[in-house]
Backbone as a chain_set.jsonl record, in Angstrom:
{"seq": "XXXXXXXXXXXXXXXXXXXXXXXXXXXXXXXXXXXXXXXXXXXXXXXXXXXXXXXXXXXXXXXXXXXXXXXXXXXXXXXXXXXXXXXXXXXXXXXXXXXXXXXXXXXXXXXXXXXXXXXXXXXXXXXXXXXXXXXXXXXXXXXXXXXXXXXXXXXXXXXXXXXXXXXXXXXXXXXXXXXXXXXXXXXXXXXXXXXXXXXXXXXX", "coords": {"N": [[-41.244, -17.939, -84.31], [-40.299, -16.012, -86.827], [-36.816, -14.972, -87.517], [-35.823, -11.834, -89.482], [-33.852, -10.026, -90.868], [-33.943, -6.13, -92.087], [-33.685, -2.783, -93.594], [-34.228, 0.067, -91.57], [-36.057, 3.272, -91.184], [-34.245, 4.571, -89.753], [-31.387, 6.399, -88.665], [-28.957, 4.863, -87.36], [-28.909, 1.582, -86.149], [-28.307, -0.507, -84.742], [-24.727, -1.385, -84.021], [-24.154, -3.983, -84.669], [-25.371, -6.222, -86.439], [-24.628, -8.916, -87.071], [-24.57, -9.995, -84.465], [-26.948, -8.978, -83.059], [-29.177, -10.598, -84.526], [-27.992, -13.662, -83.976], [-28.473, -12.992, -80.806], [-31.171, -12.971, -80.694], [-32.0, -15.57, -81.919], [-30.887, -17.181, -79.813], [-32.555, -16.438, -77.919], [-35.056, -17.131, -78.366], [-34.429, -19.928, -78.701], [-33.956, -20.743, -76.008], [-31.208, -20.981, -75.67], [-29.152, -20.042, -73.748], [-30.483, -20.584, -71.023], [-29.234, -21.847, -69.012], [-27.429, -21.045, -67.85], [-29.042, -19.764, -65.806], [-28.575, -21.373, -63.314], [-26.334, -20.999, -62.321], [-25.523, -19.325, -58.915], [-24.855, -16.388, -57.895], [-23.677, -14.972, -54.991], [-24.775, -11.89, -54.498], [-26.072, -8.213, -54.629], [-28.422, -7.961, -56.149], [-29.914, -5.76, -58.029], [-30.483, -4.433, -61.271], [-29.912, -5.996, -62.825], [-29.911, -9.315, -63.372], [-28.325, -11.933, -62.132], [-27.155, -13.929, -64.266], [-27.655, -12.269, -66.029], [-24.82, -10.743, -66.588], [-23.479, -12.207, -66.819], [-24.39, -13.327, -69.561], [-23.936, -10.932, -70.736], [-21.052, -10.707, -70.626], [-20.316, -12.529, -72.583], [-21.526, -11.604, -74.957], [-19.834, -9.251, -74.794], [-17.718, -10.26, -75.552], [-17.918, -11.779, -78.143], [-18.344, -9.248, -79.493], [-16.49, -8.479, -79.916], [-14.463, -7.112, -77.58], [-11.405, -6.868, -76.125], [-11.017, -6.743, -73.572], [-12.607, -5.796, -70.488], [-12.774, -3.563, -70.076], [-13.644, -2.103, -72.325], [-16.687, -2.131, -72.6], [-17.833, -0.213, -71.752], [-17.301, 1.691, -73.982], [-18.263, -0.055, -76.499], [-20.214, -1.354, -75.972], [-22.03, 0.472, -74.345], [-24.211, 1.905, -75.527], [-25.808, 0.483, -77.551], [-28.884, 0.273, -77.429], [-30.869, -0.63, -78.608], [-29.94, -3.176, -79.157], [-29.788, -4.645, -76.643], [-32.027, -4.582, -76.074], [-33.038, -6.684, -77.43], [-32.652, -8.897, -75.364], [-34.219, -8.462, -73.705], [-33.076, -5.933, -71.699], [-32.966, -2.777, -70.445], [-30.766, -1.373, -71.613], [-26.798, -1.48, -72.016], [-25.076, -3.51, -68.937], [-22.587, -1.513, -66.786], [-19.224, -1.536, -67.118], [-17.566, -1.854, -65.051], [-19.377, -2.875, -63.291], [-19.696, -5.26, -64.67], [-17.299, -6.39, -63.457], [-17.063, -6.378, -61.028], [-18.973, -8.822, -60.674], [-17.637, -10.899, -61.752], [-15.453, -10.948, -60.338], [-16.763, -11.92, -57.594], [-16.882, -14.755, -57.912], [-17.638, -17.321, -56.952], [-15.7, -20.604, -55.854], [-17.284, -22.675, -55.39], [-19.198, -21.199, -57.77], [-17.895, -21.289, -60.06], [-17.826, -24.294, -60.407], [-20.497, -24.806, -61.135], [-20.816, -22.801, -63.245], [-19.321, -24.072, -64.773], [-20.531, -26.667, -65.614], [-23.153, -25.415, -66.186], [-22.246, -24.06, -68.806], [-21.276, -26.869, -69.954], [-23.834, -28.064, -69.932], [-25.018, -26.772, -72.161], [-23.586, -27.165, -74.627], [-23.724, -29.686, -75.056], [-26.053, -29.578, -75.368], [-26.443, -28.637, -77.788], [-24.259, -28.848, -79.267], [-22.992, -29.656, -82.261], [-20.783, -31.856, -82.429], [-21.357, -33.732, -80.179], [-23.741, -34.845, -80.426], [-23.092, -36.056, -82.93], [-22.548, -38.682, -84.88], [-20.484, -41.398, -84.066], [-19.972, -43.526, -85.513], [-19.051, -43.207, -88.121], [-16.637, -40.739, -89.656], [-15.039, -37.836, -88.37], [-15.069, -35.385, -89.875], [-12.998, -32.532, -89.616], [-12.023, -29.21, -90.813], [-9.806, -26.636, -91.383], [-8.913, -24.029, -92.201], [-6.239, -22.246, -92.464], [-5.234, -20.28, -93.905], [-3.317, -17.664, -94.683], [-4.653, -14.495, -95.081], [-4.016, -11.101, -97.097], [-3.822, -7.772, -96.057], [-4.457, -4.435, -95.297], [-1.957, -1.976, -93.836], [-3.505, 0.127, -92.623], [-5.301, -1.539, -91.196], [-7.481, -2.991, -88.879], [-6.041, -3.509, -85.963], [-4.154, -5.004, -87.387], [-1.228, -6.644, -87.896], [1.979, -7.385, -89.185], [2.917, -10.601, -90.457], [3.864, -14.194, -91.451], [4.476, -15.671, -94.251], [3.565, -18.736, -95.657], [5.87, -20.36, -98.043], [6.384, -17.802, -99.443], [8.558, -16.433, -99.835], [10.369, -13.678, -99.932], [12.538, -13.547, -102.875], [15.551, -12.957, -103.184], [17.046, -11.383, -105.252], [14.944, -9.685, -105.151], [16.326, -7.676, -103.467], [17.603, -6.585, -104.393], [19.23, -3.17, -105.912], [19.578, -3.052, -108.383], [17.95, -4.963, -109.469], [15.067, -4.05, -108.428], [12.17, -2.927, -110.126], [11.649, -0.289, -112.318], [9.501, 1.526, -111.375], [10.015, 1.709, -108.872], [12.678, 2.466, -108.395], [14.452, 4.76, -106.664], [15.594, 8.056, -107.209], [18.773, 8.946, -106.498], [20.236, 12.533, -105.032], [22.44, 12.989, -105.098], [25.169, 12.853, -107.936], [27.01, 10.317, -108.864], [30.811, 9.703, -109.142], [33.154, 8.932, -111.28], [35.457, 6.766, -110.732], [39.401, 6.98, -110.81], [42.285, 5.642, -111.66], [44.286, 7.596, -111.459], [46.149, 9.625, -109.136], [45.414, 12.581, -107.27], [48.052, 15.192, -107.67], [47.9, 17.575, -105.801], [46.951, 16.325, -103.736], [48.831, 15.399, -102.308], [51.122, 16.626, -101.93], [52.819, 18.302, -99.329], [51.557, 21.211, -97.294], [53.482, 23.726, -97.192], [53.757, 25.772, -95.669], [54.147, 27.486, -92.557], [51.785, 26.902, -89.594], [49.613, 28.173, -87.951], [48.976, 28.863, -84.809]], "CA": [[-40.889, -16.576, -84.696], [-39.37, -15.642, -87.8], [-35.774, -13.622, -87.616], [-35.519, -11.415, -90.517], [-33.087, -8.393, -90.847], [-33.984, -5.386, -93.067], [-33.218, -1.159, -93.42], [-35.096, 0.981, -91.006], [-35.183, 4.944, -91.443], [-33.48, 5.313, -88.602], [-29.72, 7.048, -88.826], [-28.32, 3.95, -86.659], [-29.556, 0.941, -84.972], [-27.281, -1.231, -84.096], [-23.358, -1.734, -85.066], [-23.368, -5.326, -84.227], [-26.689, -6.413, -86.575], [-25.105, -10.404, -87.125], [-25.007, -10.696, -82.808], [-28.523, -9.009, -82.92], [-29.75, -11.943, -84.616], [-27.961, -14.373, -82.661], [-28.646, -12.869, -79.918], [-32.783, -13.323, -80.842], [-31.928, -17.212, -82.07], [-30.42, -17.525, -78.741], [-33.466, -16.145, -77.162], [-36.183, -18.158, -79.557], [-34.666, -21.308, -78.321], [-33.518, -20.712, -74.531], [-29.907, -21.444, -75.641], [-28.556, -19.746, -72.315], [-30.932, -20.656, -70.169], [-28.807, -22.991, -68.098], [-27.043, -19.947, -66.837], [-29.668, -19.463, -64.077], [-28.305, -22.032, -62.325], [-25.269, -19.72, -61.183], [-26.229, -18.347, -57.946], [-23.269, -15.514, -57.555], [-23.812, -14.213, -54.26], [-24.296, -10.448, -54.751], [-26.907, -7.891, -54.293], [-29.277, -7.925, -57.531], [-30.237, -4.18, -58.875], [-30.794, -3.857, -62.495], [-29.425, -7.213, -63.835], [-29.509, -10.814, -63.07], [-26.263, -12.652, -62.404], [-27.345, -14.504, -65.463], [-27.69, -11.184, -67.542], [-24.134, -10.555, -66.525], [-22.637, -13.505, -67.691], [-24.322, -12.983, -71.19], [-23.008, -9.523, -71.198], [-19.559, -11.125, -70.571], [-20.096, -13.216, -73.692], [-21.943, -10.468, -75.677], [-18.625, -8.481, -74.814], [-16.528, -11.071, -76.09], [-18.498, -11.625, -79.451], [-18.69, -7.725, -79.84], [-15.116, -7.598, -80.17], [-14.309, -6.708, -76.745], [-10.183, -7.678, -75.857], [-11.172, -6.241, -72.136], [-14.057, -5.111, -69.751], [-12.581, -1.891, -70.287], [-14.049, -1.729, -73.823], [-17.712, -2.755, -72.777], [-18.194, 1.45, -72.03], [-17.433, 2.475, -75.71], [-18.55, -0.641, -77.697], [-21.672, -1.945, -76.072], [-23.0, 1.008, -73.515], [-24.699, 2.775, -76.571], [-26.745, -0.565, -77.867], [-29.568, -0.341, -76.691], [-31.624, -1.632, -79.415], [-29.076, -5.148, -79.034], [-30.029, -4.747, -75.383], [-33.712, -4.992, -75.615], [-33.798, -7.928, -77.751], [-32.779, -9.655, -73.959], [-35.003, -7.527, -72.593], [-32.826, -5.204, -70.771], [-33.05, -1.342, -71.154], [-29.276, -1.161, -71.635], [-26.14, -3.303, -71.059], [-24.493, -2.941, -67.348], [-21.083, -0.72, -66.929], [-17.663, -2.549, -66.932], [-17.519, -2.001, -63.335], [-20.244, -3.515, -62.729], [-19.592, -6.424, -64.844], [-15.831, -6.594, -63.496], [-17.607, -7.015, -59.841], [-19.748, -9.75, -60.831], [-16.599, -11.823, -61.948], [-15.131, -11.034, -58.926], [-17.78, -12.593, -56.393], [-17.146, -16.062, -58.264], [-16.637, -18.36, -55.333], [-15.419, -21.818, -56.382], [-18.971, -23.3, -55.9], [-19.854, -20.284, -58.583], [-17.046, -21.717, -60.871], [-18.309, -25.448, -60.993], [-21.765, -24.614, -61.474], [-21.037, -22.09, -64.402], [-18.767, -25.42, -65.439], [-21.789, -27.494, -65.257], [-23.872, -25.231, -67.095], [-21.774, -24.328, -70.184], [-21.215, -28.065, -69.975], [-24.717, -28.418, -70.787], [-25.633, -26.017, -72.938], [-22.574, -27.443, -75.079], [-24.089, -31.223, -75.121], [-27.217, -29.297, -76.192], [-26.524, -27.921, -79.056], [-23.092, -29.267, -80.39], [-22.715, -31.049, -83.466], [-20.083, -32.744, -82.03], [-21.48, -34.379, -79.285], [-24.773, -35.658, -81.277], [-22.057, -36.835, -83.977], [-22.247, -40.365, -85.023], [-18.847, -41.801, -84.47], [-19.561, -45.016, -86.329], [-18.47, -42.405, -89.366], [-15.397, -40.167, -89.397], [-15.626, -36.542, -88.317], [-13.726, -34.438, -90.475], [-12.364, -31.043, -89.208], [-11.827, -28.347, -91.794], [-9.396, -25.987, -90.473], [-8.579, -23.038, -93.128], [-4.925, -21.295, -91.961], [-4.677, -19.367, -95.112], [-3.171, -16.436, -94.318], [-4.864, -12.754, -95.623], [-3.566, -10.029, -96.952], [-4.424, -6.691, -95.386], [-3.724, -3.193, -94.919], [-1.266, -1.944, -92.247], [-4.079, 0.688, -91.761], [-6.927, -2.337, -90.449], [-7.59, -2.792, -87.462], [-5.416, -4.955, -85.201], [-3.253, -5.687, -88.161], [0.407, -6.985, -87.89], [2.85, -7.96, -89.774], [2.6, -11.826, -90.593], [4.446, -14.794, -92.388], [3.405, -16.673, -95.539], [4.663, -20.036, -95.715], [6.072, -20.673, -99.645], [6.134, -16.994, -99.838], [9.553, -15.983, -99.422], [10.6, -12.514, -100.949], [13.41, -13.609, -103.095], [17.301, -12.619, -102.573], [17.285, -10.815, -105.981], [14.605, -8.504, -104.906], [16.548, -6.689, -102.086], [19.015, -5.93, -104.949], [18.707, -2.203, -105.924], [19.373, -3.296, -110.174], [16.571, -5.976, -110.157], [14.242, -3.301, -108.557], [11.538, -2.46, -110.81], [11.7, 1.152, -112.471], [8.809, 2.853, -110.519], [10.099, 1.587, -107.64], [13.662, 3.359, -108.187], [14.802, 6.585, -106.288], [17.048, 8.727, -107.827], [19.677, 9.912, -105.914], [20.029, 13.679, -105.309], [24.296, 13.348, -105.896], [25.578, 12.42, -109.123], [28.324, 9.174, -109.105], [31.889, 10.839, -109.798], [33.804, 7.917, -112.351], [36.8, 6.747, -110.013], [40.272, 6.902, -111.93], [44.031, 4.729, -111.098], [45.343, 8.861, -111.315], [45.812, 10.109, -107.777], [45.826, 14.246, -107.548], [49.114, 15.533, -106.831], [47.825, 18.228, -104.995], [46.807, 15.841, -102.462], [50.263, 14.551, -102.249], [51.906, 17.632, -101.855], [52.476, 18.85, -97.726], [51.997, 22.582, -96.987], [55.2, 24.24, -96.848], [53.094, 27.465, -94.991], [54.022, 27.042, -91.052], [50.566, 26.801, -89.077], [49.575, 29.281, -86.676], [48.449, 28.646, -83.593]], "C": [[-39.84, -16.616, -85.798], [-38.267, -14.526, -87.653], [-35.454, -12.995, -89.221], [-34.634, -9.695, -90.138], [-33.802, -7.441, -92.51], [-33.771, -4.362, -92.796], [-34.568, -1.032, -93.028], [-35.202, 2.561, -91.202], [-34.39, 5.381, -90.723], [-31.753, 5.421, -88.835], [-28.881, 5.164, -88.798], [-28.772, 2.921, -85.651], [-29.269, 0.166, -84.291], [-25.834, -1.528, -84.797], [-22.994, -3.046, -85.279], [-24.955, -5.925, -84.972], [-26.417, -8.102, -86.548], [-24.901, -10.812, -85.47], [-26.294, -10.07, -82.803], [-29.436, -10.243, -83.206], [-29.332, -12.963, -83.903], [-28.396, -14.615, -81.298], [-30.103, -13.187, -79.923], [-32.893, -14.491, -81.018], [-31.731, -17.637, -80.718], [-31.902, -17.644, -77.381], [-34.604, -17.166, -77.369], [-35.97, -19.894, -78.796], [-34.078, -21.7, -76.749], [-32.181, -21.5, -74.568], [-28.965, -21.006, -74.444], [-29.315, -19.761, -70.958], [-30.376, -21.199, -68.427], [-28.095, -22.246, -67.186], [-27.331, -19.64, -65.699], [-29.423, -19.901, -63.166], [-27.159, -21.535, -61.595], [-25.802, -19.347, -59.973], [-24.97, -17.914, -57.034], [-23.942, -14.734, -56.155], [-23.671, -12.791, -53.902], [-25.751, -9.723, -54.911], [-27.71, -7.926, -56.201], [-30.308, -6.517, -57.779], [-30.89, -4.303, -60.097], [-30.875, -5.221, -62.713], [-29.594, -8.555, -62.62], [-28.266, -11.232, -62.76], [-25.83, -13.318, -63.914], [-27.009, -13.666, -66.589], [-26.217, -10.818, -67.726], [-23.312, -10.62, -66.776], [-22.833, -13.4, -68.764], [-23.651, -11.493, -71.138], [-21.626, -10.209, -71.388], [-19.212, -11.316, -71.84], [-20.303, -12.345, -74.873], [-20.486, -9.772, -75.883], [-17.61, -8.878, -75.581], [-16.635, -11.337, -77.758], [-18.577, -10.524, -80.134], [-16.998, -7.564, -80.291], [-14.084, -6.968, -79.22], [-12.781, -7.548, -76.311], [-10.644, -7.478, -74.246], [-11.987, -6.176, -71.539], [-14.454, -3.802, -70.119], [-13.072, -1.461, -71.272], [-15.804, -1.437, -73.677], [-18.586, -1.258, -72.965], [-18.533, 2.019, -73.422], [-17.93, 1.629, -76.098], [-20.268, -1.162, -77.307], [-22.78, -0.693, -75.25], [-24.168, 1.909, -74.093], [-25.753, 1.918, -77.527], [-27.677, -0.954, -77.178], [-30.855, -1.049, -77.588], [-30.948, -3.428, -79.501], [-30.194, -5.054, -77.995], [-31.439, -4.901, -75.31], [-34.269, -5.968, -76.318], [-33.656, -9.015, -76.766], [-33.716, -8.878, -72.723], [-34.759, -6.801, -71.623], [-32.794, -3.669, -71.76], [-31.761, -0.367, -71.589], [-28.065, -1.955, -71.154], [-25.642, -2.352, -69.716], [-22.978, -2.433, -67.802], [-20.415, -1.756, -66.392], [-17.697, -2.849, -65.83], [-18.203, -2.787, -62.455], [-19.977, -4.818, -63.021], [-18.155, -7.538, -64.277], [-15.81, -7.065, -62.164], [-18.004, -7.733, -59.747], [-18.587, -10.943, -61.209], [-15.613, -11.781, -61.27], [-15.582, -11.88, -57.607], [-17.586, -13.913, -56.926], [-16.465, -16.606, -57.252], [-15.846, -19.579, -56.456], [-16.676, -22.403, -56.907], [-19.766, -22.454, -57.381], [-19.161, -21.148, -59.617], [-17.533, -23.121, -61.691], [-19.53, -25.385, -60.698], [-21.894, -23.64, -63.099], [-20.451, -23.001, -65.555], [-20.097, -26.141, -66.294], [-22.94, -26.963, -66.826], [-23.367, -24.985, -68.754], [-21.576, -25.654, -70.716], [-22.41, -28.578, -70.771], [-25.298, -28.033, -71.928], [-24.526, -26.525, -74.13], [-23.289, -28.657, -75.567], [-25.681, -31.068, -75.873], [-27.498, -29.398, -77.478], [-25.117, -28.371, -79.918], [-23.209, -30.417, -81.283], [-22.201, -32.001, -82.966], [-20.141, -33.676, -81.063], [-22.195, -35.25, -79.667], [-23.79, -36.353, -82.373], [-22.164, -38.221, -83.951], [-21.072, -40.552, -84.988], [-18.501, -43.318, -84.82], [-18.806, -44.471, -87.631], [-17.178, -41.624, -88.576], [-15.981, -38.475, -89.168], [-14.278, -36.084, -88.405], [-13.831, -33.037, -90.169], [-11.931, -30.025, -90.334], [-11.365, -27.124, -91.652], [-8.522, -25.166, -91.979], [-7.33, -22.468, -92.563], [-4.801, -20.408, -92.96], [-4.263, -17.969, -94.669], [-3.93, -15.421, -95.538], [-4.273, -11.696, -96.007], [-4.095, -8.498, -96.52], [-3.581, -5.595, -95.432], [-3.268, -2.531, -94.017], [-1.867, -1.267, -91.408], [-5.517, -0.39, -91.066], [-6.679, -2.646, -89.379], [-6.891, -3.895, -86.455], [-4.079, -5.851, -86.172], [-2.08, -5.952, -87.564], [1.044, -7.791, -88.966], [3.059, -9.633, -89.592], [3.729, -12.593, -91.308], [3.618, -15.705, -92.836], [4.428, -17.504, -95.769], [4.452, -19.906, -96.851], [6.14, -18.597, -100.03], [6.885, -16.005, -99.479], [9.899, -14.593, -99.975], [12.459, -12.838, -101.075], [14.958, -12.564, -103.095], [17.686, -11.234, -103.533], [16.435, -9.302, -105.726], [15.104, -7.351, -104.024], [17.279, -6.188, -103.0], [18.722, -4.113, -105.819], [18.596, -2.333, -107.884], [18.334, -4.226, -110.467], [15.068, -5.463, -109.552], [13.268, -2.873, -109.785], [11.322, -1.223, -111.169], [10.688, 1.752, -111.851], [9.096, 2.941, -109.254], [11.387, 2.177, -107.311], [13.469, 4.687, -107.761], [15.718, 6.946, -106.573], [17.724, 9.337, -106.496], [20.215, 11.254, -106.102], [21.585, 14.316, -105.787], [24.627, 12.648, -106.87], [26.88, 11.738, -108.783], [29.527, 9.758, -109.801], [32.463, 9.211, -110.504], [35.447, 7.537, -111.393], [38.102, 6.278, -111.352], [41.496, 6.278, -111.21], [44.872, 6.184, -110.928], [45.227, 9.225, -110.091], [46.337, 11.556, -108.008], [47.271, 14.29, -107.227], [48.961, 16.478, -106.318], [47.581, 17.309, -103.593], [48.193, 15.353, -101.811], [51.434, 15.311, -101.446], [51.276, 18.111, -100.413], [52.644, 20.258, -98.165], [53.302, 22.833, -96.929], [54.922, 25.571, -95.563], [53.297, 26.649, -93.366], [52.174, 27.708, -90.742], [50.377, 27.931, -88.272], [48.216, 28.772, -86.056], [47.622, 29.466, -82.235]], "O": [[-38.736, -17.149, -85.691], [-38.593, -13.339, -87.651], [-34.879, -13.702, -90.049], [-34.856, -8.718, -89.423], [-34.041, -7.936, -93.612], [-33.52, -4.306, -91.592], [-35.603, -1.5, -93.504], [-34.101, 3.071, -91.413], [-33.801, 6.449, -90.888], [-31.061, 4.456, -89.16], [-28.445, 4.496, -89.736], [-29.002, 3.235, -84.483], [-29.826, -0.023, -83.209], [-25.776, -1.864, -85.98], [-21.96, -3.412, -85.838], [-25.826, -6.115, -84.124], [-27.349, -8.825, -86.198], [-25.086, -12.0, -85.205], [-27.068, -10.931, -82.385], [-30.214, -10.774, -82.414], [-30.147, -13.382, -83.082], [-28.628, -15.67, -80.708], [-30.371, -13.838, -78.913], [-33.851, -14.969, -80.411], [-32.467, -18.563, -80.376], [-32.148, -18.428, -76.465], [-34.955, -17.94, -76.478], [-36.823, -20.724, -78.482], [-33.812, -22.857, -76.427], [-31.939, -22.431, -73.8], [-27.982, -21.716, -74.234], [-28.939, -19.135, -69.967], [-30.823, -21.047, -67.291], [-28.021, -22.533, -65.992], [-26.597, -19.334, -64.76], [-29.73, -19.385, -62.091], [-27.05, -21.651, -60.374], [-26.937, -18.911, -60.167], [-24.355, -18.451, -56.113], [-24.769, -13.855, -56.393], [-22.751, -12.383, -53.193], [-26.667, -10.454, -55.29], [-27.05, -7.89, -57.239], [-31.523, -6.604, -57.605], [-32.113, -4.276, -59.967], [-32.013, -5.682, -62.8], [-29.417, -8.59, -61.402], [-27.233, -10.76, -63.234], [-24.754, -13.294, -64.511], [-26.419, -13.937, -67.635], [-25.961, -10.518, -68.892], [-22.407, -9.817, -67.001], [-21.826, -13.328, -69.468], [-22.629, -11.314, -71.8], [-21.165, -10.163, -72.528], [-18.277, -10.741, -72.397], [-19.435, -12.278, -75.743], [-19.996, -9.727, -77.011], [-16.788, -8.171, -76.165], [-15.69, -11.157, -78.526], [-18.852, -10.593, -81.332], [-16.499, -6.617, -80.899], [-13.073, -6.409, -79.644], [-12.864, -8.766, -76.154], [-10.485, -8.561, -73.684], [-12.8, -6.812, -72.21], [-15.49, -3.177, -70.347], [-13.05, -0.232, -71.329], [-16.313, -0.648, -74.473], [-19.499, -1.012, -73.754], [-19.544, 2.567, -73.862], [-18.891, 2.244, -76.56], [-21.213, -1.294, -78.084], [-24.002, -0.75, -75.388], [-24.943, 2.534, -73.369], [-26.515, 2.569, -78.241], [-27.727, -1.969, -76.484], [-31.63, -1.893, -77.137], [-31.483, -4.486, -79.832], [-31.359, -5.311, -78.298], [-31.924, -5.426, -74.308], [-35.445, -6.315, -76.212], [-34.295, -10.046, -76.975], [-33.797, -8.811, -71.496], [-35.559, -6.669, -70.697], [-32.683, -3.436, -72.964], [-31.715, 0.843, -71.812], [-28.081, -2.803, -70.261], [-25.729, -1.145, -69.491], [-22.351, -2.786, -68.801], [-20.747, -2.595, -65.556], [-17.846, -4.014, -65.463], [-17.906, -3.245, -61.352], [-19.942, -5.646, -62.112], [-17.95, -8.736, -64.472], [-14.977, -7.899, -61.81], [-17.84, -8.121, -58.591], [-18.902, -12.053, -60.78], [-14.728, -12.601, -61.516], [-14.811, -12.378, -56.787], [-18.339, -14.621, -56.257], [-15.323, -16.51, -56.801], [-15.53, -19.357, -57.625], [-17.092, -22.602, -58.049], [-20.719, -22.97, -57.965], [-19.971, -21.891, -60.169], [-17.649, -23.264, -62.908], [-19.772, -26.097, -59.723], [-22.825, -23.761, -63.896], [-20.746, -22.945, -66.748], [-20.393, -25.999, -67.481], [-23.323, -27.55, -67.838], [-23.901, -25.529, -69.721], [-21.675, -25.748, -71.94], [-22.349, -29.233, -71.811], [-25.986, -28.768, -72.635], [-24.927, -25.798, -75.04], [-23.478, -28.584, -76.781], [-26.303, -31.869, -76.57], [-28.382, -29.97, -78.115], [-25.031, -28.199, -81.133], [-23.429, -31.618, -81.125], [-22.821, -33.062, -82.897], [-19.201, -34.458, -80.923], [-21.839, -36.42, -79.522], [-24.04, -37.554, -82.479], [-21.848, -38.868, -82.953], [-20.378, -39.958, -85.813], [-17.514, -44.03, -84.635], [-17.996, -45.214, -88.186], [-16.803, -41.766, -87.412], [-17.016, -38.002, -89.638], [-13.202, -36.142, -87.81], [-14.837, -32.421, -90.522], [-10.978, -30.624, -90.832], [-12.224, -26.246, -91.733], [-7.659, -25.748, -92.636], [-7.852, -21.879, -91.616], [-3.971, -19.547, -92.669], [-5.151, -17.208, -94.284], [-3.753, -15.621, -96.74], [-3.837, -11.098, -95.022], [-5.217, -8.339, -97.0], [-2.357, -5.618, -95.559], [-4.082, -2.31, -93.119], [-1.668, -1.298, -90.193], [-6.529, 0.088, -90.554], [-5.545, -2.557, -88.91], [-7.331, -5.036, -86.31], [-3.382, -6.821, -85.876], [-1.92, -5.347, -86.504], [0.53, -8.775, -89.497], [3.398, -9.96, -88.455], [4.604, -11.889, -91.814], [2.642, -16.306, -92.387], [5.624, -17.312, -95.989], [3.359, -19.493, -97.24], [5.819, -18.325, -101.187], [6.479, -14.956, -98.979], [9.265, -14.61, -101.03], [13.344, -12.645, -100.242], [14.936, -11.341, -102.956], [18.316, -10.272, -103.095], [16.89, -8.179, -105.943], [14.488, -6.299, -103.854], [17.821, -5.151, -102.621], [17.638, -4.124, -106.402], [17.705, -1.797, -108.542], [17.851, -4.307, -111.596], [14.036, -6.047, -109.883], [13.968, -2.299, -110.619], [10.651, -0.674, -110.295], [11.017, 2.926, -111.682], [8.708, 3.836, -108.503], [11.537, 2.489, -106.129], [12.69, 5.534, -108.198], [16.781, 6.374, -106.327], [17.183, 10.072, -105.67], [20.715, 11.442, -107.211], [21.921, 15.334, -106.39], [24.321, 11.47, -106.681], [27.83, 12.438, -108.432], [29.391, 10.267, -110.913], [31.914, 8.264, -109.941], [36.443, 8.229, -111.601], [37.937, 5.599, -112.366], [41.577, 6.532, -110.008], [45.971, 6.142, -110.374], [44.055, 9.207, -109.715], [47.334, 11.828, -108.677], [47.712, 13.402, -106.498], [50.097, 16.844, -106.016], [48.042, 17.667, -102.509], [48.254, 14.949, -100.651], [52.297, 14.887, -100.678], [50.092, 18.293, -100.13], [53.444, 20.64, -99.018], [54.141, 22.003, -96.579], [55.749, 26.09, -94.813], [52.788, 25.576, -93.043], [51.55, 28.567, -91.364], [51.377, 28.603, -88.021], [47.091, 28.459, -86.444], [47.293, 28.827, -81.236]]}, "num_chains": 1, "name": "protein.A"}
């Protein structure tokens, strides 16, 4: 089977189109198959235990920091959802129960299987290590806008904001604000009205 993406007429068909394809590669070559071997003790309705677990992952690939998200970001995909052949994904709740029931025995069996499915398919395992295996690990920091999503405030190594810039004269003219009071010229004369006490008694 060939995966190809292209525009449909339709308004909206999925928000997540590069896990659609994954999710069909995944399918094409029974890359989660090994899953089945879970056997979560729990009544079986709609979903598999299996389907449950890919939701998990689905959730996690979607963007999902929580369970709590799975409502708004995935419960509305159901074109994702039927390239695994379900007619919609399962509610948080549901999925939040299913990772609940993990016994131990559930634990090292779901070990087991990511284990294999890992040895399957990783480069790194097939890797010749008569050669060197080089790692290629990008840190570059990004710049971004404070309105994107998840942003924060960051540091850039070599990318100090020099001493001179905090100074308000090596400011750059568009970046000056005028002040709305005008600078009075200080003088060595001191008033002599200030100098001079009332003579007028106070009243009290």
């Amino acid at each position: 089977m060939t995966i190809e993406i292209s525009f449909t007429d339709e308004l909206t068909n999925t928000r997540y189109a590069p896990l659609a394809v994954l999710s069909a590669l995944y399918q094409q070559h029974h890359v989660l198959q090994a899953l089945d071997e879970v056997a979560i003790p729990m009544k079986v309705r709609d979903f598999q235990a299996s389907d449950k677990l890919i939701q998990v992952m689905l959730s996690i690939l979607a963007g999902c920091t929580t369970l709590a998200e799975v409502n708004q970001k995935l419960k509305t995909e159901t074109a994702l959802a039927r390239i695994w052949n379900w007619e919609r994904f399962a509610d948080q709740s549901s999925l939040s129960r299913t990772l609940d029931e993990l016994t131990q025995t559930n634990l090292e069996q779901l070990r087991r299987s990511t284990t294999a499915i890992s040895h399957r398919h990783s480069g790194v395992y097939r890797h010749d290590w008569r050669s060197f295996l080089w790692l290629d690990f990008d840190l570059t920091g990004l710049p971004c806008s404070p309105r994107a999503e998840a942003s924060q405030k960051g540091y850039f190594a070599d990318k100090k904001t020099p001493v001179a810039a905090n100074w308000h004269v090596s400011a750059p003219l568009p970046t000056v604000k005028r002040s709305g009071q005008n600078s009075i010229l200080a003088t060595g004369i001191r008033s002599s009205a200030s100098n001079q006490q009332s003579l007028q008694p106070k009243v009290l």
